[in-house]
N, CA, C and O atoms as a GROMACS GRO file, in nm:
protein
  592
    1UNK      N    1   0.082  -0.119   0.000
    1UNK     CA    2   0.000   0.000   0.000
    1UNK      C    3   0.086   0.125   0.000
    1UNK      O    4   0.065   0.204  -0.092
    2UNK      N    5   0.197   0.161   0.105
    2UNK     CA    6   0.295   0.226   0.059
    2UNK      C    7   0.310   0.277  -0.052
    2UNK      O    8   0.250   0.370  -0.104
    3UNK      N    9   0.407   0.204  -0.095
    3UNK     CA   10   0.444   0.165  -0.278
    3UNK      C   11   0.343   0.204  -0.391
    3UNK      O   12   0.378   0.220  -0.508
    4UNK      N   13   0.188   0.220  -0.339
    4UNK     CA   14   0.107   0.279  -0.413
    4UNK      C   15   0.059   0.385  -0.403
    4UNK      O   16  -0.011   0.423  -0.497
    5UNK      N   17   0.074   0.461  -0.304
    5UNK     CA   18   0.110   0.580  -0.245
    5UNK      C   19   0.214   0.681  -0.310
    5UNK      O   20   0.200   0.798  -0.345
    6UNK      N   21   0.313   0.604  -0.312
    6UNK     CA   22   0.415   0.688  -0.331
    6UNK      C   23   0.428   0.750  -0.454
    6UNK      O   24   0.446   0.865  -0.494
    7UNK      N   25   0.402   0.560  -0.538
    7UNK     CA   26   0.366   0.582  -0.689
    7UNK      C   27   0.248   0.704  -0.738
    7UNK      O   28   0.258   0.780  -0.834
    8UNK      N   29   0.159   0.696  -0.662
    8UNK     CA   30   0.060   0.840  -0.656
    8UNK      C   31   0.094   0.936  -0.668
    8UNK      O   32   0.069   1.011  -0.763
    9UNK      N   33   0.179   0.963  -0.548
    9UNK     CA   34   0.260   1.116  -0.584
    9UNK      C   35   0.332   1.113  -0.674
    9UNK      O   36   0.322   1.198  -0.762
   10UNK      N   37   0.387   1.056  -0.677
   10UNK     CA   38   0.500   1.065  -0.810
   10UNK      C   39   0.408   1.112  -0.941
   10UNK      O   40   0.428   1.219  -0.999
   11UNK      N   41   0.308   1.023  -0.978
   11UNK     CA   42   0.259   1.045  -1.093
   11UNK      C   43   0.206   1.215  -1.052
   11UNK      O   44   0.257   1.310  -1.112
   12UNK      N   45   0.123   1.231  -0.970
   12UNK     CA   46   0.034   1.386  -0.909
   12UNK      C   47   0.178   1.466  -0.948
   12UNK      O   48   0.180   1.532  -1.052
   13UNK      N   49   0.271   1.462  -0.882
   13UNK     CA   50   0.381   1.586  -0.916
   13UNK      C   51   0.376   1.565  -1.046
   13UNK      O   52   0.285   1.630  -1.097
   14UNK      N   53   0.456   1.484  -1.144
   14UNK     CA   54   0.428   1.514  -1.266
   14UNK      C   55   0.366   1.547  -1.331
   14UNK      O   56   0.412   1.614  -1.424
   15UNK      N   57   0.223   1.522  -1.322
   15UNK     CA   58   0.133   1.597  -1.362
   15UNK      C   59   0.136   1.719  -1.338
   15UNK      O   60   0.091   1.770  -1.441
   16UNK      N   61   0.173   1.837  -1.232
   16UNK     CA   62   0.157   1.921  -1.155
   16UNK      C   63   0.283   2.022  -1.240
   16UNK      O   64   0.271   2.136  -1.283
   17UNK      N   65   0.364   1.960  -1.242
   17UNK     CA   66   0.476   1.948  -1.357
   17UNK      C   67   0.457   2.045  -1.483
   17UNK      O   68   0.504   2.153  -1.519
   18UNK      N   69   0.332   1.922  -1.548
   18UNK     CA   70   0.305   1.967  -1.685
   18UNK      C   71   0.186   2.103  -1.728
   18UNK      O   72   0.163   2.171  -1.828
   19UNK      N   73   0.137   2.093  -1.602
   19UNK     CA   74   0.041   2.146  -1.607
   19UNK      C   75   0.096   2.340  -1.564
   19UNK      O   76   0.036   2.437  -1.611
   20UNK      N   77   0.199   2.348  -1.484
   20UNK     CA   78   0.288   2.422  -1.479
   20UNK      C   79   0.345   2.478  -1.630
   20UNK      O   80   0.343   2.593  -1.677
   21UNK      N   81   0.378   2.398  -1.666
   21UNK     CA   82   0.461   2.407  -1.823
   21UNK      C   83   0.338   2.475  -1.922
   21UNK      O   84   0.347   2.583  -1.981
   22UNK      N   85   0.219   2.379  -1.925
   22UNK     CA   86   0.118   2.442  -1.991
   22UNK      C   87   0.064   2.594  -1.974
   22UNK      O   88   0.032   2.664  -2.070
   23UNK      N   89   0.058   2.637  -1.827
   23UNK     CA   90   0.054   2.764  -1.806
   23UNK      C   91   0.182   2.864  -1.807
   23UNK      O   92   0.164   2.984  -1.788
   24UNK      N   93   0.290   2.819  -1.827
   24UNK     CA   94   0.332   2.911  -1.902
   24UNK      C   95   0.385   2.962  -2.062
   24UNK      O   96   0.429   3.073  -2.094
   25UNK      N   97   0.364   2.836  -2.154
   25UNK     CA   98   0.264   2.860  -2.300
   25UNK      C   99   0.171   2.906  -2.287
   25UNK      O  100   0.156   2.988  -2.377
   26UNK      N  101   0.095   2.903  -2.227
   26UNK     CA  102  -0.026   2.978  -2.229
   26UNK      C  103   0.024   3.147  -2.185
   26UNK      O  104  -0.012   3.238  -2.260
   27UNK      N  105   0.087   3.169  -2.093
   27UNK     CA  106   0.123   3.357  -2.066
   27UNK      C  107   0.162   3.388  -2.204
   27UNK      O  108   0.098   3.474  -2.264
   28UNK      N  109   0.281   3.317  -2.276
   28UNK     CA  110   0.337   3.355  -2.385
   28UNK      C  111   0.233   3.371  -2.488
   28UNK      O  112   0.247   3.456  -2.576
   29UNK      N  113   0.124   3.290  -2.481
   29UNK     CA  114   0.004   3.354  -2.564
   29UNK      C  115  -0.069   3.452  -2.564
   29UNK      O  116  -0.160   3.477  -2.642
   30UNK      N  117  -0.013   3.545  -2.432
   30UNK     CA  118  -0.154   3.616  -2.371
   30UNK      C  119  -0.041   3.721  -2.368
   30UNK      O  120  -0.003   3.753  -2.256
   31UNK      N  121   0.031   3.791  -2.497
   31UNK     CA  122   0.109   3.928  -2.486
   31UNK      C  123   0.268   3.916  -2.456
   31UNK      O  124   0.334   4.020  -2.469
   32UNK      N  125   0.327   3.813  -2.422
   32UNK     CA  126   0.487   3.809  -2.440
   32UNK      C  127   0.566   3.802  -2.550
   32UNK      O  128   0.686   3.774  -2.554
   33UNK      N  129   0.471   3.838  -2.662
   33UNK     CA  130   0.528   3.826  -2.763
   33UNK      C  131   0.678   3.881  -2.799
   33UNK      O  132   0.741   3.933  -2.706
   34UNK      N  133   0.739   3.872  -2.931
   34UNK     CA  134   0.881   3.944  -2.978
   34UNK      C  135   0.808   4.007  -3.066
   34UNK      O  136   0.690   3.998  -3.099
   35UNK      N  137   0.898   4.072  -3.098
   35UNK     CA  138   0.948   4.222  -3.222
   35UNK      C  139   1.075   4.236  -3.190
   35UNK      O  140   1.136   4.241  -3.083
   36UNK      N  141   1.121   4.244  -3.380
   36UNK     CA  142   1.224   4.274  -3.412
   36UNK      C  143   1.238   4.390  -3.531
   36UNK      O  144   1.148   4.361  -3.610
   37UNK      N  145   1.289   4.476  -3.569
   37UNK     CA  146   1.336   4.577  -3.650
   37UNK      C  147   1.415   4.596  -3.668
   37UNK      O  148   1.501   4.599  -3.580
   38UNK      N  149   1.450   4.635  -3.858
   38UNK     CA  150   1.567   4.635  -3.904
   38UNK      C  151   1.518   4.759  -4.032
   38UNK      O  152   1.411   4.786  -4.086
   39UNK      N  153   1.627   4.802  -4.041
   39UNK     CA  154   1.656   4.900  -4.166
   39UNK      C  155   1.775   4.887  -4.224
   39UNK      O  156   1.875   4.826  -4.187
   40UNK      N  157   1.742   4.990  -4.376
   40UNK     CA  158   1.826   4.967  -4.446
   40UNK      C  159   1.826   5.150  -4.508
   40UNK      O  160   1.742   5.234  -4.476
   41UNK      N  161   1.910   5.164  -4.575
   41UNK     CA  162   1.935   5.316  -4.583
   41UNK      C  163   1.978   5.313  -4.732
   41UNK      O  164   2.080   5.264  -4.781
   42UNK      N  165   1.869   5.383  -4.793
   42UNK     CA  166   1.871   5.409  -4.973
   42UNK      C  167   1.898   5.531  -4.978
   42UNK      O  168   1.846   5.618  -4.907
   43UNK      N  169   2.025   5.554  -5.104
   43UNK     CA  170   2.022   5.723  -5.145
   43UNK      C  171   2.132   5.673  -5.176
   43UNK      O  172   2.175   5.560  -5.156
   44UNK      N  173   2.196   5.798  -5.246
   44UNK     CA  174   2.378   5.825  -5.344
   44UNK      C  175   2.429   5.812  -5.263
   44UNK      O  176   2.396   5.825  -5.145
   45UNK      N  177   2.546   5.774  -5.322
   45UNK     CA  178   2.718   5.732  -5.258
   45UNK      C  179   2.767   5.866  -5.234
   45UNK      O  180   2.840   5.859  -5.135
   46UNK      N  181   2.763   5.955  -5.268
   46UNK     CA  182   2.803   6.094  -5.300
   46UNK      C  183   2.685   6.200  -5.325
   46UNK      O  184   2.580   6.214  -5.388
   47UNK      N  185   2.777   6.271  -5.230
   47UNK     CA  186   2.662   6.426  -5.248
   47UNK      C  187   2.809   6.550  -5.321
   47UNK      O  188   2.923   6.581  -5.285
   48UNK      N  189   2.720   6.585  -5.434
   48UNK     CA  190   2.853   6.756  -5.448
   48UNK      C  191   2.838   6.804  -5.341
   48UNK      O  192   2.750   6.784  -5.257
   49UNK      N  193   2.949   6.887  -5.339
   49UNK     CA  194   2.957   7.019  -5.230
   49UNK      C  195   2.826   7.142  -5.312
   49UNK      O  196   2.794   7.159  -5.429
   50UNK      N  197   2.778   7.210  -5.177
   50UNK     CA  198   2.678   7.259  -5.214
   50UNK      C  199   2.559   7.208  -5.228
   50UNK      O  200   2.473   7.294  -5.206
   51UNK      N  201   2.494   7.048  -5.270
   51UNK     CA  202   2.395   7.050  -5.236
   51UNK      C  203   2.372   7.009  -5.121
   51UNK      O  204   2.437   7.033  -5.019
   52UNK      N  205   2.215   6.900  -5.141
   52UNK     CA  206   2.159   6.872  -5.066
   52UNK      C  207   2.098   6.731  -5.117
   52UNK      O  208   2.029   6.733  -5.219
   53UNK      N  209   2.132   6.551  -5.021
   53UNK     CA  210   2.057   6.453  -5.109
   53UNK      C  211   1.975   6.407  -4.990
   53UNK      O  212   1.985   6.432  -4.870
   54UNK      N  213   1.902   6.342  -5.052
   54UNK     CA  214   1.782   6.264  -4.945
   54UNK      C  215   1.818   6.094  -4.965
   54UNK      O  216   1.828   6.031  -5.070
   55UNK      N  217   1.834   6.042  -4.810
   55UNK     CA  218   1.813   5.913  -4.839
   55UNK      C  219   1.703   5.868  -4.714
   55UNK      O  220   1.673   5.914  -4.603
   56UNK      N  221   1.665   5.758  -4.793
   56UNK     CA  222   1.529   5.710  -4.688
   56UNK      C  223   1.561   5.594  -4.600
   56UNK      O  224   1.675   5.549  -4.605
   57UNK      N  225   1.481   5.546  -4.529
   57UNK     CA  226   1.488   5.448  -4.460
   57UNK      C  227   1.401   5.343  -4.472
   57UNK      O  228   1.285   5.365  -4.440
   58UNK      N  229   1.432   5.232  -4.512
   58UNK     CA  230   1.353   5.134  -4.540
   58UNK      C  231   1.335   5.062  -4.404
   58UNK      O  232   1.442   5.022  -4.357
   59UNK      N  233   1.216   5.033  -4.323
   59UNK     CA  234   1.212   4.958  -4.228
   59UNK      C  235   1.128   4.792  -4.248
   59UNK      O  236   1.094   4.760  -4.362
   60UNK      N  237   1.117   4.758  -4.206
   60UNK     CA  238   1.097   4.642  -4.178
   60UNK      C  239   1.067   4.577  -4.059
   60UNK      O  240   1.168   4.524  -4.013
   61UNK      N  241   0.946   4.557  -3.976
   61UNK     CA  242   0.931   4.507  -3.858
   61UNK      C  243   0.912   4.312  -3.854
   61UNK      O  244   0.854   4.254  -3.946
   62UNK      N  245   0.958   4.252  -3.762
   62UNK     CA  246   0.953   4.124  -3.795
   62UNK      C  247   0.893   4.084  -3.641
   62UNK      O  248   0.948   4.137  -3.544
   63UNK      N  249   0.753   3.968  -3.614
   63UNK     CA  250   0.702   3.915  -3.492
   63UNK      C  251   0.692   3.808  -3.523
   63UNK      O  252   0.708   3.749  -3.630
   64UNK      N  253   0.649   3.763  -3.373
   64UNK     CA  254   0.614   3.557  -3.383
   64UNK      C  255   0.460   3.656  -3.375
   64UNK      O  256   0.428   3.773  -3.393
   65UNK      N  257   0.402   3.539  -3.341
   65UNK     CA  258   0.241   3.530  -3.361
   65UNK      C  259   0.217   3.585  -3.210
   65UNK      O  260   0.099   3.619  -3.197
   66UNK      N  261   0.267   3.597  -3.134
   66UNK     CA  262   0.227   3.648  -2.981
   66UNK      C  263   0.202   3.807  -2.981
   66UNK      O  264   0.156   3.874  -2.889
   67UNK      N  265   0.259   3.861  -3.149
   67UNK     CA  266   0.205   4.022  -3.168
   67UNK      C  267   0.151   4.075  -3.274
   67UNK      O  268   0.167   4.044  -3.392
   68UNK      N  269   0.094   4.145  -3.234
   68UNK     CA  270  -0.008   4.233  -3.357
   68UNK      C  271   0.031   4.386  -3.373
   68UNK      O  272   0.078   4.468  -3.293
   69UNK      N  273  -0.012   4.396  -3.532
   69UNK     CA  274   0.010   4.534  -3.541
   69UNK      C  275   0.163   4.616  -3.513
   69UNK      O  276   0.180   4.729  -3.469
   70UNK      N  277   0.230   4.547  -3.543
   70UNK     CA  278   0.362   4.625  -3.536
   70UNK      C  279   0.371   4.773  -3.620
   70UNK      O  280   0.316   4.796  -3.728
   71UNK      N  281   0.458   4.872  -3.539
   71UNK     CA  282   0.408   5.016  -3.603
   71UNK      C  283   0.583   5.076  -3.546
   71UNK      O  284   0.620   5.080  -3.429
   72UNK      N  285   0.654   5.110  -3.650
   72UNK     CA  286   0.709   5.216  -3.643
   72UNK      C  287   0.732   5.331  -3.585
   72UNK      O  288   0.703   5.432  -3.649
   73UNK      N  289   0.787   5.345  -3.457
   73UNK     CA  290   0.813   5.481  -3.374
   73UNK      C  291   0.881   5.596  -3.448
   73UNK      O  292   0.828   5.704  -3.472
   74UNK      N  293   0.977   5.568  -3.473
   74UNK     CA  294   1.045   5.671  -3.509
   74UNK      C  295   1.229   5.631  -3.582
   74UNK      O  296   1.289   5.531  -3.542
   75UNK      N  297   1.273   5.697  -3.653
   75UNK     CA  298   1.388   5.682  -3.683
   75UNK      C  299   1.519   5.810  -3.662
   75UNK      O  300   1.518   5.932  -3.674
   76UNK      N  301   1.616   5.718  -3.627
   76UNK     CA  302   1.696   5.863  -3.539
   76UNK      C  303   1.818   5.841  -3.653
   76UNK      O  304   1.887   5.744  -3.686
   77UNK      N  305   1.810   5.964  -3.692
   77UNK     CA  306   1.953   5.987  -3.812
   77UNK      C  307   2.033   6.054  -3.731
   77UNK      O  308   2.007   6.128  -3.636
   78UNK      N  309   2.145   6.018  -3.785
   78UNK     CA  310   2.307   6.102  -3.728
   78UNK      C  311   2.352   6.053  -3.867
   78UNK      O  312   2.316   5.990  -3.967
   79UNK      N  313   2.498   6.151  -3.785
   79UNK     CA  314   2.673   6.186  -3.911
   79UNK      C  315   2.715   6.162  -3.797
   79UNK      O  316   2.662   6.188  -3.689
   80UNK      N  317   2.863   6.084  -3.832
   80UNK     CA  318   2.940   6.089  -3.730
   80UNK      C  319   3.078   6.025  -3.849
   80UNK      O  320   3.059   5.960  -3.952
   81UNK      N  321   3.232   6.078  -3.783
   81UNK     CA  322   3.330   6.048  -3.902
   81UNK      C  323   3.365   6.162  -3.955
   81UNK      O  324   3.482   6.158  -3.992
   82UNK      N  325   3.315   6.260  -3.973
   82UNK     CA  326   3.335   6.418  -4.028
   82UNK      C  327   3.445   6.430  -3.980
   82UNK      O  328   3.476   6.403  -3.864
   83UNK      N  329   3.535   6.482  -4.087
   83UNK     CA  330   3.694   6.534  -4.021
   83UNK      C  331   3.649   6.684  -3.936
   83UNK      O  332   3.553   6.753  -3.969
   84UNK      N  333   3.735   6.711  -3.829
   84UNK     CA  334   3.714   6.799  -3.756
   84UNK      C  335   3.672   6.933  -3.824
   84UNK      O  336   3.578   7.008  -3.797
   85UNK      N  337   3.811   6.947  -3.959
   85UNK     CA  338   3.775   7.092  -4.025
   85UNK      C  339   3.613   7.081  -4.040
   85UNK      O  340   3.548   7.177  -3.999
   86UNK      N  341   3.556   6.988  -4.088
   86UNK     CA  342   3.419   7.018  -4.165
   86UNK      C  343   3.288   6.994  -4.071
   86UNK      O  344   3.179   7.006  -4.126
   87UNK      N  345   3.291   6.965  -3.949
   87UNK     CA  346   3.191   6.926  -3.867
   87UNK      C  347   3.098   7.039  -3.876
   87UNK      O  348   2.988   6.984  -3.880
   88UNK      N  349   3.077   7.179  -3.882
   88UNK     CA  350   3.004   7.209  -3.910
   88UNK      C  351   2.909   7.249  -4.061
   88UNK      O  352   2.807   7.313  -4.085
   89UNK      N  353   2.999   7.179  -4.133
   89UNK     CA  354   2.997   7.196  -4.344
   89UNK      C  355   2.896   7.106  -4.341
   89UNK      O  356   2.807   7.142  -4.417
   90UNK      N  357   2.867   6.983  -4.276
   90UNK     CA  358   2.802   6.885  -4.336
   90UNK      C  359   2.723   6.827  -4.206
   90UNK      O  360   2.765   6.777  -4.102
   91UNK      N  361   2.589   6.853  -4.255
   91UNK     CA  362   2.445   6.839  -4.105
   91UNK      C  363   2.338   6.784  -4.222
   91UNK      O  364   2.330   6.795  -4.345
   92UNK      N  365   2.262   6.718  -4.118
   92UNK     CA  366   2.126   6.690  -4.162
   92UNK      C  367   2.042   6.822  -4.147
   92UNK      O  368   2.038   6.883  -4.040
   93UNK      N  369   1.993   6.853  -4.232
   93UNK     CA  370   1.932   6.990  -4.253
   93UNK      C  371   1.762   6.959  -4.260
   93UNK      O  372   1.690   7.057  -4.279
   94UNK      N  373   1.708   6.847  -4.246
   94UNK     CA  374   1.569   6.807  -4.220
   94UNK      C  375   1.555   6.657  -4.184
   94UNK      O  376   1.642   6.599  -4.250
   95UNK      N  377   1.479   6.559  -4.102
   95UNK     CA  378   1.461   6.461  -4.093
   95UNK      C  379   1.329   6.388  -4.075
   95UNK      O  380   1.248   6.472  -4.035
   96UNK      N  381   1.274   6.276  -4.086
   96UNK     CA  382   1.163   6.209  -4.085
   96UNK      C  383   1.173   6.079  -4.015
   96UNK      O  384   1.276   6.021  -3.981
   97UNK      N  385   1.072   6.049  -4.001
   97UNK     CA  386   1.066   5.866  -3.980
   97UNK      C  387   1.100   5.799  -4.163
   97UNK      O  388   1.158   5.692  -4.182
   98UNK      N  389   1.074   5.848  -4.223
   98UNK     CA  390   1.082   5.808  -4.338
   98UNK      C  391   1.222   5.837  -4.399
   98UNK      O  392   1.280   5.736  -4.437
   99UNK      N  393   1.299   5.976  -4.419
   99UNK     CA  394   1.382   6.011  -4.495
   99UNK      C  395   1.463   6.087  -4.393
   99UNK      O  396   1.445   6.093  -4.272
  100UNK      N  397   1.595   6.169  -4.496
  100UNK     CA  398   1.681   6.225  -4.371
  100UNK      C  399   1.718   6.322  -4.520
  100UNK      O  400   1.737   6.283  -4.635
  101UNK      N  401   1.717   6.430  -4.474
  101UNK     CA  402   1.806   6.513  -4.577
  101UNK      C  403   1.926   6.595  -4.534
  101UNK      O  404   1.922   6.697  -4.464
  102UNK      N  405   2.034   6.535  -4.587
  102UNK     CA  406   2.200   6.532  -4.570
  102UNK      C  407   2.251   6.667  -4.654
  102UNK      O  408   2.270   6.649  -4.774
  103UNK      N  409   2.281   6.849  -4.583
  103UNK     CA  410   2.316   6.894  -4.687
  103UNK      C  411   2.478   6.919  -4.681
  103UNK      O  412   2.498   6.985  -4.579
  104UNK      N  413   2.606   6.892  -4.749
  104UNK     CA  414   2.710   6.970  -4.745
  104UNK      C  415   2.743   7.067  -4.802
  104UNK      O  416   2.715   7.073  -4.922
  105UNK      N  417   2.810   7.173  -4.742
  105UNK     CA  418   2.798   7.293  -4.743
  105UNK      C  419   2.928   7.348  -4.842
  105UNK      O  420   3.044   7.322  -4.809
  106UNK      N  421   2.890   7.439  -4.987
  106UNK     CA  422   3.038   7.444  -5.080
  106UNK      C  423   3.140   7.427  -5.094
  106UNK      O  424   3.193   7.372  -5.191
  107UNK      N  425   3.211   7.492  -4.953
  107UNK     CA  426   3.338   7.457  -4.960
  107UNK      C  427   3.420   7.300  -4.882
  107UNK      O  428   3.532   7.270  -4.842
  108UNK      N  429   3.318   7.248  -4.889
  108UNK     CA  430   3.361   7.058  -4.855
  108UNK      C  431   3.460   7.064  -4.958
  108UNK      O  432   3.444   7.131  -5.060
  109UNK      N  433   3.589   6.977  -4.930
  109UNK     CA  434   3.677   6.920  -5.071
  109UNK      C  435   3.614   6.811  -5.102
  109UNK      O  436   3.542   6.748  -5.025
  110UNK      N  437   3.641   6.781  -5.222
  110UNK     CA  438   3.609   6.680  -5.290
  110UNK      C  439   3.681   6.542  -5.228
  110UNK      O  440   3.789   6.567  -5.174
  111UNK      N  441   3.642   6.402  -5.226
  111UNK     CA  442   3.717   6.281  -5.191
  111UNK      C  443   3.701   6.327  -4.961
  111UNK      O  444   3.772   6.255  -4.891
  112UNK      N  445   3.645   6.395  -4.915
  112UNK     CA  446   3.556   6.399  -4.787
  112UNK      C  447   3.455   6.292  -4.759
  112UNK      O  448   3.368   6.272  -4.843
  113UNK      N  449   3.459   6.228  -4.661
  113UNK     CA  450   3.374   6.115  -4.643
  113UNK      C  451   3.352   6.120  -4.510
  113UNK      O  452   3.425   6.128  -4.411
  114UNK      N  453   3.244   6.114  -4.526
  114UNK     CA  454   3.119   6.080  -4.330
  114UNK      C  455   3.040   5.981  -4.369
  114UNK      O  456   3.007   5.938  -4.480
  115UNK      N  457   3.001   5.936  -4.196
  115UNK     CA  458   2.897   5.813  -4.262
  115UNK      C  459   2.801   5.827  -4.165
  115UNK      O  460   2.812   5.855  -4.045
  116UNK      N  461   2.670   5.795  -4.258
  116UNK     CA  462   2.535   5.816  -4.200
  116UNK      C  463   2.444   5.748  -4.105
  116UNK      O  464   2.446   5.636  -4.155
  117UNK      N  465   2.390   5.742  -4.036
  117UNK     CA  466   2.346   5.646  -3.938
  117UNK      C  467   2.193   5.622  -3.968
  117UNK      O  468   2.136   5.728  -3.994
  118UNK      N  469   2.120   5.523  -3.971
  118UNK     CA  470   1.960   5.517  -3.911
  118UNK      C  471   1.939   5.380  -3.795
  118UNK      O  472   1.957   5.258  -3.801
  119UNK      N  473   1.901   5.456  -3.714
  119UNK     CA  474   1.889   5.371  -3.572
  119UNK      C  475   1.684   5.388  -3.557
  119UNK      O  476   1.621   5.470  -3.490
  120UNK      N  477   1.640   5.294  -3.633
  120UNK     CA  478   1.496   5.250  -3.584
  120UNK      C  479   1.440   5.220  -3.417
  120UNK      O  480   1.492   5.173  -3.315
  121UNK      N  481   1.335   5.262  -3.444
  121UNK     CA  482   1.247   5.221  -3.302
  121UNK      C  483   1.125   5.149  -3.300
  121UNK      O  484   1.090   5.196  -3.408
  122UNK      N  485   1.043   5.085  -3.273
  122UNK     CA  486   0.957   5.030  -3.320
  122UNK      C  487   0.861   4.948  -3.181
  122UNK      O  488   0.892   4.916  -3.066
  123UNK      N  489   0.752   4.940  -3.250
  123UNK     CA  490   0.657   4.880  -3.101
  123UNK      C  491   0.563   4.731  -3.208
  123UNK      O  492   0.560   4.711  -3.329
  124UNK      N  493   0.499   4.654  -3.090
  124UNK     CA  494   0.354   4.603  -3.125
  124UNK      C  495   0.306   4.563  -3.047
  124UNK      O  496   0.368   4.557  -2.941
  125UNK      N  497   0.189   4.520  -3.054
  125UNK     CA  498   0.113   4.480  -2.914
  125UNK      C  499   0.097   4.362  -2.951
  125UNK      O  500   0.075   4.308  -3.060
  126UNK      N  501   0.117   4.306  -2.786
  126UNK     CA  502   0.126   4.130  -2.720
  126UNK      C  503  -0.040   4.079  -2.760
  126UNK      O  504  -0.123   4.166  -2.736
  127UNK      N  505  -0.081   3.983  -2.803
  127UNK     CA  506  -0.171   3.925  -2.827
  127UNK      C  507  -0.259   3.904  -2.678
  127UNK      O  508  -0.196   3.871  -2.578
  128UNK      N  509  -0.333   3.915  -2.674
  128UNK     CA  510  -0.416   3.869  -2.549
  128UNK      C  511  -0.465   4.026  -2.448
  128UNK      O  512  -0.576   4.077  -2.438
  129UNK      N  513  -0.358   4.061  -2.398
  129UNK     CA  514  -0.353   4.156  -2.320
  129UNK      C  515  -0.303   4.245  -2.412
  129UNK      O  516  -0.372   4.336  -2.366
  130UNK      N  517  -0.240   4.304  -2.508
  130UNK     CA  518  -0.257   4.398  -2.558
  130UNK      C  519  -0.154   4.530  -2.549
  130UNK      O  520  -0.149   4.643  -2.596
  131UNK      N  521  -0.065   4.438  -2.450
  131UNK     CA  522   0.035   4.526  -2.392
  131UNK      C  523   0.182   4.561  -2.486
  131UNK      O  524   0.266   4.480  -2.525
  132UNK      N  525   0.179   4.662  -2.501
  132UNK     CA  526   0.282   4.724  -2.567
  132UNK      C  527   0.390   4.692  -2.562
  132UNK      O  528   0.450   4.714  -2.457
  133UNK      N  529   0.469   4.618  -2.685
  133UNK     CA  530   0.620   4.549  -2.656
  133UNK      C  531   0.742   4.583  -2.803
  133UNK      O  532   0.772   4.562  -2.921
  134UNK      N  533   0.773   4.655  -2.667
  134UNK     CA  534   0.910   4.727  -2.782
  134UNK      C  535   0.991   4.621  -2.871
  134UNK      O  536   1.029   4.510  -2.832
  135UNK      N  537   1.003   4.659  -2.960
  135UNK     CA  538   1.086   4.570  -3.047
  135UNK      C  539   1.220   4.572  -3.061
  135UNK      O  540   1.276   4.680  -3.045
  136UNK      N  541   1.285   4.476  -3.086
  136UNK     CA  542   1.433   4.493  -3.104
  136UNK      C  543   1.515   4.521  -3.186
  136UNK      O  544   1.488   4.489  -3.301
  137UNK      N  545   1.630   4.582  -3.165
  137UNK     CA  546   1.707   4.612  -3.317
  137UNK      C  547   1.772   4.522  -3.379
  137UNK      O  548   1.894   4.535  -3.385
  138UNK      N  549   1.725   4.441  -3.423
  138UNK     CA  550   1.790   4.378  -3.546
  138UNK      C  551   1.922   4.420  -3.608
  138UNK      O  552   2.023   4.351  -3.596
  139UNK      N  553   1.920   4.516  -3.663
  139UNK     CA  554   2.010   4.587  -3.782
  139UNK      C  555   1.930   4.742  -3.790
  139UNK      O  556   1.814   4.760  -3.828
  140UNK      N  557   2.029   4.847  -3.743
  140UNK     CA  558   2.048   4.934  -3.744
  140UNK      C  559   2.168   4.986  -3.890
  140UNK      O  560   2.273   4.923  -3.901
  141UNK      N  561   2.129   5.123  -4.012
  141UNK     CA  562   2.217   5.070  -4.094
  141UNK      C  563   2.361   5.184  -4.099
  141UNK      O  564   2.365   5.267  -4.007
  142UNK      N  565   2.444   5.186  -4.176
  142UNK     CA  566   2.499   5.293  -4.145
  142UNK      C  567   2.586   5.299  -4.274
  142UNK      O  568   2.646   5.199  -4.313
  143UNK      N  569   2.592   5.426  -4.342
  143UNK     CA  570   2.651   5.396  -4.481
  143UNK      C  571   2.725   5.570  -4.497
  143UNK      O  572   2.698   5.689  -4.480
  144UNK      N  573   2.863   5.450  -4.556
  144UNK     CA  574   2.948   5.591  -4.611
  144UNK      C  575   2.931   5.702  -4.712
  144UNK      O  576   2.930   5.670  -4.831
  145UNK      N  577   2.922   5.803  -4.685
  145UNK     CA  578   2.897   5.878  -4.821
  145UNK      C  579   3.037   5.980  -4.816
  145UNK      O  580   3.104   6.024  -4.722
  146UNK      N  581   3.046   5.995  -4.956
  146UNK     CA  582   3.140   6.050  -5.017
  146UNK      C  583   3.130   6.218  -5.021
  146UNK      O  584   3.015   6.248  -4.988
  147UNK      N  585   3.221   6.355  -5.056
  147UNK     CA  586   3.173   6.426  -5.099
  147UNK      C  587   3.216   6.446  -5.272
  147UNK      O  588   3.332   6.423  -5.304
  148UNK      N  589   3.140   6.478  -5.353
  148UNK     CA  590   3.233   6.473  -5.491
  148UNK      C  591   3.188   6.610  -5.554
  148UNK      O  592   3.235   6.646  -5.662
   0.00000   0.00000   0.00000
């Protein structure tokens, strides 16, 4: 009788076990979802001195099924790499979630090179509960441009 006892519990914890395990697949259903985000950065290799080019930002949000509605916060442009003489010759002179407009200023020399940054942000909401879950950066992009 013992021995069948014991065997009892044994089986009851395991069960107790699984049933544990099941509830927490189940939280992961109810809003723990992932998000991930990545960009990529389109526009010329080269800007002349004097103007002004636009490059955009291509985003891309990526989830498991635990989220909905993934949405785009915002995108943060920088320069960084500018030789000291020119740090103030060459600024982003307007920006977006979408685009960034890069102007250098006439007297840049030619064969001058900085490189551009887009650092994405991004959200979606957890399935179930609904709760807001920041996404991760994937790939952030960052590309050299020339002056010519």
């Amino acid at each position: 009788m013992k021995q069948t006892r014991k065997a009892d519990a044994g089986l009851q914890m395991r069960q107790d076990v699984n049933d544990s395990e099941e509830d927490e697949g189940q939280l992961e259903d109810e809003g723990r979802g992932w998000c991930g985000v990545r960009t990529y950065i389109t526009g010329p290799q080269a800007i002349k001195a004097g103007r002004t080019a636009e490059f955009k930002a291509n985003c891309k949000v990526d989830s498991d099924p635990g989220c909905k509605s993934p949405e785009i916060d915002e995108v943060s442009w920088t320069i960084t790499d500018v030789p000291t003489a020119y740090q103030n010759w060459i600024h982003i002179q307007r920006q977006s979630t979408e685009a960034c407009f890069v102007k250098v200023d006439r007297d840049v020399p030619s064969g001058t090179k900085f490189t551009l940054h887009a650092s994405p942000k991004a959200h979606a909401l957890g399935i179930g509960t609904s709760t807001r879950v920041a996404c991760q950066v994937n790939k952030a992009d960052a590309q050299i441009i020339s002056v010519s």
